[in-house]
C-alpha positions as CSV (number, residue, x, y, z in Angstrom):
1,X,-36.0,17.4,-15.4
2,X,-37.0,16.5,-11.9
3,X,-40.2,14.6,-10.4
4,X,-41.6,16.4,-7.8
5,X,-43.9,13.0,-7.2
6,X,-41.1,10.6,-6.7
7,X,-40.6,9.7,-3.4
8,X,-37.4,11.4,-1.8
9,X,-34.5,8.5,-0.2
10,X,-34.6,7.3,3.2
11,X,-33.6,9.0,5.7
12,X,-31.9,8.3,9.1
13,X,-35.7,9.4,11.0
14,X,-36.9,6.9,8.5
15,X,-35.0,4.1,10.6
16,X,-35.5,4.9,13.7
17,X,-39.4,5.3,12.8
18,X,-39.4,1.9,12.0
19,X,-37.3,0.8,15.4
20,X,-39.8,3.2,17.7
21,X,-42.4,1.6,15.7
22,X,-41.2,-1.5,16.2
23,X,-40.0,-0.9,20.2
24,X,-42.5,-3.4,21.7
25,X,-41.4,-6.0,20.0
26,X,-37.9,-4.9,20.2
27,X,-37.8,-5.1,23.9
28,X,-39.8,-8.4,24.2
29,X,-37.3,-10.2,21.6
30,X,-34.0,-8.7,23.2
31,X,-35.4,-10.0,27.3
32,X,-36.4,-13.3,25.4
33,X,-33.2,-13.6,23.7
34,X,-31.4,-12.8,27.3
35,X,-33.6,-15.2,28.9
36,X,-32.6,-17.7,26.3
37,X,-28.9,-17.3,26.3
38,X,-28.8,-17.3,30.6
39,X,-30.9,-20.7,30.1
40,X,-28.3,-22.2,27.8
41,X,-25.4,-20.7,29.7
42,X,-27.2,-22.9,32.7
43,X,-27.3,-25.9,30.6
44,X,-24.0,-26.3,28.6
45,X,-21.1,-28.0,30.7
46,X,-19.1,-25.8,32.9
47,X,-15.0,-25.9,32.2
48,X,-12.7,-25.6,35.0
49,X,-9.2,-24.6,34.9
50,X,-6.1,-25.7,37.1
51,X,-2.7,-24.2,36.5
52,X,1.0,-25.1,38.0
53,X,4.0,-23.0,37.7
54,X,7.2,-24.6,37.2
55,X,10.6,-23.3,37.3
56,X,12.5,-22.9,34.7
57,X,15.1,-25.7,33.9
58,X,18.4,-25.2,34.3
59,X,21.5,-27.3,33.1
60,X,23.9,-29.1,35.5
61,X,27.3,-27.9,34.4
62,X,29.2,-31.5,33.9
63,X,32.7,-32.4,33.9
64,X,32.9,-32.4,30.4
65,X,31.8,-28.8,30.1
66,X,29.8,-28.4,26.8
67,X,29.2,-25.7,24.9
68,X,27.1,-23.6,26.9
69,X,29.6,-23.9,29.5
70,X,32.0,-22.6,27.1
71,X,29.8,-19.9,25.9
72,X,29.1,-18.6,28.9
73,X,32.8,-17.5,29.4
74,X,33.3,-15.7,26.1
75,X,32.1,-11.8,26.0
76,X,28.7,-12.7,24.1
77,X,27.3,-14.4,26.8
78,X,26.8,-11.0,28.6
79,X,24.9,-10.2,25.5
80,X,22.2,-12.4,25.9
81,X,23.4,-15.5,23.9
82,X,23.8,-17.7,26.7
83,X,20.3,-17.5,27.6
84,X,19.6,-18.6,23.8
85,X,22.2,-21.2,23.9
86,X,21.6,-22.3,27.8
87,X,17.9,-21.7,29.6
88,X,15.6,-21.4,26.4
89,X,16.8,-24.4,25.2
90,X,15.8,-26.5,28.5
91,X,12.7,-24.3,28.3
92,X,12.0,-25.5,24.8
93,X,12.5,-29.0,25.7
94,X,10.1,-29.0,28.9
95,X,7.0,-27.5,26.6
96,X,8.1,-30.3,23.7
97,X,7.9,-33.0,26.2
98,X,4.3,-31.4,27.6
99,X,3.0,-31.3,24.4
100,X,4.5,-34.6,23.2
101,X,2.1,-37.7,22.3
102,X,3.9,-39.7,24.8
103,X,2.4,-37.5,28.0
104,X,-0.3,-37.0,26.2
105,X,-1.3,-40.8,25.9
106,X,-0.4,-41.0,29.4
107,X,-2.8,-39.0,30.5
108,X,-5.3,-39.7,28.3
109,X,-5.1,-43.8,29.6
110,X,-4.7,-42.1,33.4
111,X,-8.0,-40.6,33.4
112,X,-10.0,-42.5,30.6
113,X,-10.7,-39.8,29.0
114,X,-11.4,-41.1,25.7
115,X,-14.8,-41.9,27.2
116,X,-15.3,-38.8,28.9
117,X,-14.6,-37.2,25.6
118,X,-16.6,-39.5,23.5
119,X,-14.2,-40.1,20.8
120,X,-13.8,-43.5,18.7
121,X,-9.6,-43.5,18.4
122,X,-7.1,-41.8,20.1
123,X,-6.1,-39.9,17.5
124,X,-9.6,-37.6,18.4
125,X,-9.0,-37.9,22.3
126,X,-5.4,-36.4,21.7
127,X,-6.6,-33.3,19.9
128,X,-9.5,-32.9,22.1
129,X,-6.8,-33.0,25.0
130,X,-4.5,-30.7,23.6
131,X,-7.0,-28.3,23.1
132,X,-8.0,-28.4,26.9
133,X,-3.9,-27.8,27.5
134,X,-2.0,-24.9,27.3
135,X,2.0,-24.4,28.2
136,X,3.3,-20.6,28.4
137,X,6.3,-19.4,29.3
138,X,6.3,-15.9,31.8
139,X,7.7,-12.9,31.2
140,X,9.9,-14.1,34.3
141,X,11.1,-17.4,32.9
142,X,8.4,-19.5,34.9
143,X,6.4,-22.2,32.6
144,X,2.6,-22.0,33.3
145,X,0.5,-25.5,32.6
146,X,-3.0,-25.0,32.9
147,X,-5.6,-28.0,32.2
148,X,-9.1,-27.6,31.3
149,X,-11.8,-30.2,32.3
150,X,-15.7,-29.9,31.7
151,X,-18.8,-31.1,33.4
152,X,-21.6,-32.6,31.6
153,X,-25.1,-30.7,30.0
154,X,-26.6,-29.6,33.5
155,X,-24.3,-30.9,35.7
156,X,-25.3,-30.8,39.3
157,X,-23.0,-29.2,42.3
158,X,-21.5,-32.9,42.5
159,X,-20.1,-33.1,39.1
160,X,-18.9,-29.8,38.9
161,X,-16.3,-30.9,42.3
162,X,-15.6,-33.6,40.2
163,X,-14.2,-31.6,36.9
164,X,-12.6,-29.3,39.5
165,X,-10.6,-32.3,41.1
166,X,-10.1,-33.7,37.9
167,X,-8.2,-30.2,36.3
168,X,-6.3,-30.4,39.5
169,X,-5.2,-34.1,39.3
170,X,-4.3,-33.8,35.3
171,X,-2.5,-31.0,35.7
172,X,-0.6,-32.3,38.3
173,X,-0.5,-35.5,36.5
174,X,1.4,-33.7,33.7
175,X,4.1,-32.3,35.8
176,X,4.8,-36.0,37.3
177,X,4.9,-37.2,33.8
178,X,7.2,-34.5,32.5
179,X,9.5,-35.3,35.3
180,X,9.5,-39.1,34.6
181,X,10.2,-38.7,31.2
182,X,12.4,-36.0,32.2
183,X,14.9,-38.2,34.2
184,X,14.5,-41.2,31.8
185,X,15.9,-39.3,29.3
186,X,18.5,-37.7,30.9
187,X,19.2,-41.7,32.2
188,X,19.6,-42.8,29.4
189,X,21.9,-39.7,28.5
190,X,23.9,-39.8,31.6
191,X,23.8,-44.0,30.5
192,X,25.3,-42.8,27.1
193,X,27.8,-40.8,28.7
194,X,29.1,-42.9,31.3
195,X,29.9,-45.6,28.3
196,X,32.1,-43.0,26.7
197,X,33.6,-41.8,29.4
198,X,34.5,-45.2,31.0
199,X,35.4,-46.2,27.2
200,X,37.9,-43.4,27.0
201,X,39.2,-43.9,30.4
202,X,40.4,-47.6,29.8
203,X,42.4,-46.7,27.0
204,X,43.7,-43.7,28.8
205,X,44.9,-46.5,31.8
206,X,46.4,-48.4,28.4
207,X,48.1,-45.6,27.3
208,X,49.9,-43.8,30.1
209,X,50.7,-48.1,30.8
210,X,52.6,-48.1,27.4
211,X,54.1,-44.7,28.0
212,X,55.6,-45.5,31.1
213,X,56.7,-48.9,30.0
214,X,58.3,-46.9,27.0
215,X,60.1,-44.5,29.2
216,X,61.2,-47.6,32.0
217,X,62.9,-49.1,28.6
218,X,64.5,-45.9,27.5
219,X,65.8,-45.3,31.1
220,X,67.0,-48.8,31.3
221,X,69.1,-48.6,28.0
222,X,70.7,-45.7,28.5
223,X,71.1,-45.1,32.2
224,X,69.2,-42.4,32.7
225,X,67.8,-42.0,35.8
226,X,67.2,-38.1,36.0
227,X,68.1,-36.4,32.6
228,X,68.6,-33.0,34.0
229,X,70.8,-34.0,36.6
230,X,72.8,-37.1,35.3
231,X,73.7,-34.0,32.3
232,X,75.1,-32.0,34.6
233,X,77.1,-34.7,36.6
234,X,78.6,-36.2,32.8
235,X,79.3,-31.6,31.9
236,X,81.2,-31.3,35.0
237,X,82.7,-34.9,34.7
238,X,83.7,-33.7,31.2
239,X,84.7,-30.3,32.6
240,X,86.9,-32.3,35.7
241,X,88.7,-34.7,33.2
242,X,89.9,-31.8,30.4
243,X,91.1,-29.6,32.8
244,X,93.3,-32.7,34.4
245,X,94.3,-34.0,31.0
246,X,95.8,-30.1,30.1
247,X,97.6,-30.2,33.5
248,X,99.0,-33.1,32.6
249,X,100.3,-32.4,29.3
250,X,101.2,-29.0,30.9
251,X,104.1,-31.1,33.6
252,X,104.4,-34.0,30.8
253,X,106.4,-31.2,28.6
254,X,108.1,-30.2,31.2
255,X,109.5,-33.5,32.4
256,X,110.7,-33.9,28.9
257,X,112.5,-30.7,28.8
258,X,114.2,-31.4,32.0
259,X,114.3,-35.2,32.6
260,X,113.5,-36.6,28.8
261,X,111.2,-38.7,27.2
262,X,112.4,-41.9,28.3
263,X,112.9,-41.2,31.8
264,X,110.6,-43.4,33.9
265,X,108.6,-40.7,35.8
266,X,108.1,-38.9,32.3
267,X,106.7,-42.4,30.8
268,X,104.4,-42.5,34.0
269,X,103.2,-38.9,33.5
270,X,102.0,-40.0,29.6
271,X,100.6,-43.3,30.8
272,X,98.3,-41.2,33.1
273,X,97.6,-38.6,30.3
274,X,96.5,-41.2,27.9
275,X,94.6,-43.1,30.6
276,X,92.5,-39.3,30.9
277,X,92.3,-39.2,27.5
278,X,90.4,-42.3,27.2
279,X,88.1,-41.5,29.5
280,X,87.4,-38.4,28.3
281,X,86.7,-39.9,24.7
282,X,84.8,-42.7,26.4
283,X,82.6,-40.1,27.9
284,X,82.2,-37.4,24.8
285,X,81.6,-40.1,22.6
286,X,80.7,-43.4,24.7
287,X,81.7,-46.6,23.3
288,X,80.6,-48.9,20.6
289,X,77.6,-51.1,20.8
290,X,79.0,-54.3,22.3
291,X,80.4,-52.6,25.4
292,X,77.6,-50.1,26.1
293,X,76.0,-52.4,28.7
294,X,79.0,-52.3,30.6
295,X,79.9,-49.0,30.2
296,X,76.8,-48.0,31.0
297,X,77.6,-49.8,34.5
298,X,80.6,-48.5,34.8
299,X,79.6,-44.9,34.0
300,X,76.6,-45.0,36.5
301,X,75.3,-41.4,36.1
302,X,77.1,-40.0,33.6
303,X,75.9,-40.2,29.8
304,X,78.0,-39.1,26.6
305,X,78.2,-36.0,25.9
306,X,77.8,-36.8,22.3
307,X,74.4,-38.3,22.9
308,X,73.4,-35.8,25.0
309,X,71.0,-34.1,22.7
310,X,69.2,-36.9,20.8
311,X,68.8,-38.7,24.3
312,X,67.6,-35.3,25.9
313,X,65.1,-34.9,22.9
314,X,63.9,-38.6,23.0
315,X,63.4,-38.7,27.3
316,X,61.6,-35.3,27.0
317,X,59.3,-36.8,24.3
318,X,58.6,-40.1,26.2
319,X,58.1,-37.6,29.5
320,X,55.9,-35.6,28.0
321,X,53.7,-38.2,26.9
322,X,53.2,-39.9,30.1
323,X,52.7,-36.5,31.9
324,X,50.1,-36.2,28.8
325,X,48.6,-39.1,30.2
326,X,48.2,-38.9,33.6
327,X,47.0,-35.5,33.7
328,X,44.3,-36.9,31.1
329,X,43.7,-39.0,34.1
330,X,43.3,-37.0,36.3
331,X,40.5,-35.4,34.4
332,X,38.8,-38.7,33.4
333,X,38.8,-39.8,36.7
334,X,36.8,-37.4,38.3
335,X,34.4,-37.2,35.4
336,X,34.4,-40.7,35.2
337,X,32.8,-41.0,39.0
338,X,30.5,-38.2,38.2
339,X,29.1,-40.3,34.8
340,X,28.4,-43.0,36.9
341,X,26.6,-40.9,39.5
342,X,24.0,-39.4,37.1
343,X,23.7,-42.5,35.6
344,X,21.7,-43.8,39.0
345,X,20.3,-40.4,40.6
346,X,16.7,-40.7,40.8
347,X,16.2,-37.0,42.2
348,X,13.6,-34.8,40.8
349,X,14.0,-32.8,37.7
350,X,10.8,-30.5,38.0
351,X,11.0,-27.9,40.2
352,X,7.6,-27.0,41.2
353,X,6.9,-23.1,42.4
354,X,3.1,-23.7,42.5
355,X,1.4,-26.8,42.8
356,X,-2.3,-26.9,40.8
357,X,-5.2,-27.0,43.1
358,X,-8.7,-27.7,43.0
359,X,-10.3,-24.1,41.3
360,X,-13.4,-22.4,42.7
361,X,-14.6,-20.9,39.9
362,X,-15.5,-22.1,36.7
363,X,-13.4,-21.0,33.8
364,X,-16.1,-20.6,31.4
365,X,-18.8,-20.1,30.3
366,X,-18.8,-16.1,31.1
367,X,-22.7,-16.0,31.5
368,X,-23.2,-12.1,32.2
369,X,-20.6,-11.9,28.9
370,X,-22.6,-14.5,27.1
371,X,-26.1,-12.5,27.8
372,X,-24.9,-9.0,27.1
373,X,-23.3,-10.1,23.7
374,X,-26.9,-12.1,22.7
375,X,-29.0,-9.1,24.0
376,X,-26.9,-6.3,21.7
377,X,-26.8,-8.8,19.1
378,X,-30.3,-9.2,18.8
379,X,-30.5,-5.5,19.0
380,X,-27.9,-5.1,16.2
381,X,-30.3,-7.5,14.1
382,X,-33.1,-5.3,14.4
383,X,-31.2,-2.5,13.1
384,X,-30.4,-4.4,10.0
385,X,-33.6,-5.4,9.9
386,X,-35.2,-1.9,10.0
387,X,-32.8,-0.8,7.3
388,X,-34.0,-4.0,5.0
389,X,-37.7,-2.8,5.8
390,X,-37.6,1.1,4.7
391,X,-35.4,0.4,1.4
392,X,-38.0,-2.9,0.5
393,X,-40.5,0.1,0.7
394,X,-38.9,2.7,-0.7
395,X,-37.8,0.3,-3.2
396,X,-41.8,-0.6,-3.9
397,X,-42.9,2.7,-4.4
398,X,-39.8,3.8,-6.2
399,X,-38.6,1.2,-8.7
400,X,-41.0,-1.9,-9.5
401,X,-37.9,-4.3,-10.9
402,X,-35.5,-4.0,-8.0
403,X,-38.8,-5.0,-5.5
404,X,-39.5,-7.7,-7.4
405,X,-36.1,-9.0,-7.2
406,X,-36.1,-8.5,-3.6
407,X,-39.3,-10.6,-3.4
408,X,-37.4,-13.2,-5.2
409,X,-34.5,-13.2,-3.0
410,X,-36.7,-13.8,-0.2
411,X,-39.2,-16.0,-1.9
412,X,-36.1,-18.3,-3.0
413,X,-34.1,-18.4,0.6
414,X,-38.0,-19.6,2.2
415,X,-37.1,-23.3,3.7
416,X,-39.7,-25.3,1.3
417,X,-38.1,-23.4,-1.5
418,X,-34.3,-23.4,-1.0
419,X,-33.1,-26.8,-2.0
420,X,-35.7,-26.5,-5.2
């Protein structure tokens, strides 16, 4: 069944009845609201902002290589991973040491600005600062610091220099401090370094010492002066001798076919052959261990031939190890020098692309912005409002119980009657 009486729903002509209605007071609350919000926007402190570029860092290849230096020569590196492993690294370092408590403290004690900011500890002051400070990496690789500082509540033309200068002078500040604690760490690296290096190069001098002492004493028990050609001396030698020796027995059977065995030219023709004979044994298989001194002398270059590989093995093993040595040197040596040169450079660490200087403009507040959003705002409030209105009437002439509990709402959010 329907009621013809009832009154129909609101419509959308109901609203903008009420906001035509309404449109005097409309445009007199949305100029006073504008007016309002340029007044403030006059009043609150002004920020202004001062940035610096910076290069981006990158790492002095040492003497002692690293990793990156090593990853930068396999195939990933052409893949990106030794930007990962090299530049973002350093880059991540820089914005931990901007952002660290240390630089921030610094700052903060430079520029007194746990007065300016009006905080009781410096826990406050820090997290005031870091929320004037902001550190962001460029699509190019360059690291941006930008520093925000305020004027006070209607600050005159003179202030307003001042917070200028004083963005320009912390953010500089920054940079300067970054670069101190920049090349005090890597002092106190290079410091670290230099320790190890020189530790490692000492017992390198001791060990290429004992190698050499080891191979003077080998040398000087066996003879050997020059392995590979003393062996080749003692083979022919060896050679030299056997051939003479067969000779020998060739014309010793013959002067006993044709003169006999006890014929004094055959009996000097033996004597010689035996004499050959030792010294051919002497010099296959050298002499026993109370006459090797002097065989030794009397042998000069040549060594046994029996001995030839153990003594070959052993004299390769001792030359190896002090050719080991002093090309181990050779390396620490240079890198040594180098350790000790980074350990007392004082040269900067920061490379600055673009110095921070005093801004012209304030950073914020956006005035025009913060008028336009007030003015619509205050519009978008009468809209709401005009909705509230036609429904609280429709709502009176319609349905009795739903007024009334809009007339309690509002009775119960009145000031004198909300913290009843």
């Amino acid at each position: 069944m329907v009621r013809n009486h009832e009154k129909e729903k609101p419509e959308f002509v109901d609203y903008i009845y009420i906001l035509v209605k309404w449109r005097k007071l409309i445009i007199i609350n949305f100029l006073v609201v504008c007016i309002i919000t340029a007044v403030i926007s006059l009043i609150i402190p002004k920020w202004y902002k001062a940035n610096t570029t910076i290069m981006p860092p990158f790492e002095q290849t040492s003497g002692l290589g690293g990793v990156s230096s090593i990853m930068n020569k396999l195939p990933v590196a052409s893949m990106g991973m030794g930007n990962i492993l090299g530049f973002s690294e350093q880059t991540s370092r820089f914005i931990a040491m901007l952002q660290s408590r240390t630089i921030m403290e610094s700052v903060i004690n430079e520029f007194d600005l746990k007065k300016r900011y009006q905080k009781e500890n410096i826990e406050e002051t820090i997290e005031e600062l870091r929320g004037h400070v902001s550190v962001k990496v460029e699509e190019e690789g360059t690291i941006t610091v930008s520093v925000e500082a305020g004027t006070p509540y209607l600050s005159s033309a003179k202030k307003d220099d001042e917070a200028g200068y004083l963005a320009r002078d912390m953010t500089n500040f920054f940079i300067d401090e970054l670069d101190r604690i920049n090349k005090k760490l890597k002092t106190s690296q290079a410091h670290n370094k230099r320790v190890f290096i020189e530790k490692r190069y000492n017992q390198n001098l001791e060990d290429l010492k004992s190698a050499e002492d080891s191979l003077r004493q080998f040398q000087q028990k066996y003879g050997i002066i020059s392995l590979p050609e003393q062996t080749q001396a003692t083979i022919s030698a060896a050679s030299e001798l056997k051939a003479q020796i067969i000779t020998k027995e060739v014309e010793l059977d013959a002067l006993k076919e044709s003169l006999g065995s006890t014929h004094s030219e055959t009996r000097q023709v033996k004597s010689t052959l035996n004499a050959l004979k030792k010294k051919y044994n002497e010099l296959k298989k050298g002499t026993s261990e109370n006459d090797r001194q002097q065989t030794i002398q009397n042998q000069e270059l040549f060594l046994t031939l029996q001995h030839l590989p153990e003594l070959g093995l052993r004299y390769v093993r001792l030359y190896r190890e002090v050719k080991l040595q002093e090309t181990l040197q050779e390396y620490l040596l240079p890198v040594y020098e180098e350790a000790k040169i980074e350990e007392v450079r004082d040269t900067p660490t920061v490379q600055v692309l673009d110095q921070a200087v005093k801004p012209e403009k304030k950073y914020k507040p956006h005035r025009a912005l913060m008028v336009i959003i007030f003015g619509f705002l205050s519009l978008f409030l009468f809209v709401i409002a005009a909705y509230i209105v036609v429904n609280i009437q429709y709502y009176k002439e319609t349905n009795q119980n739903k007024y009334k509990k809009i007339q309690y709402i509002i009775n119960q959010l009145r000031f004198k009657n909300f913290f009843k």
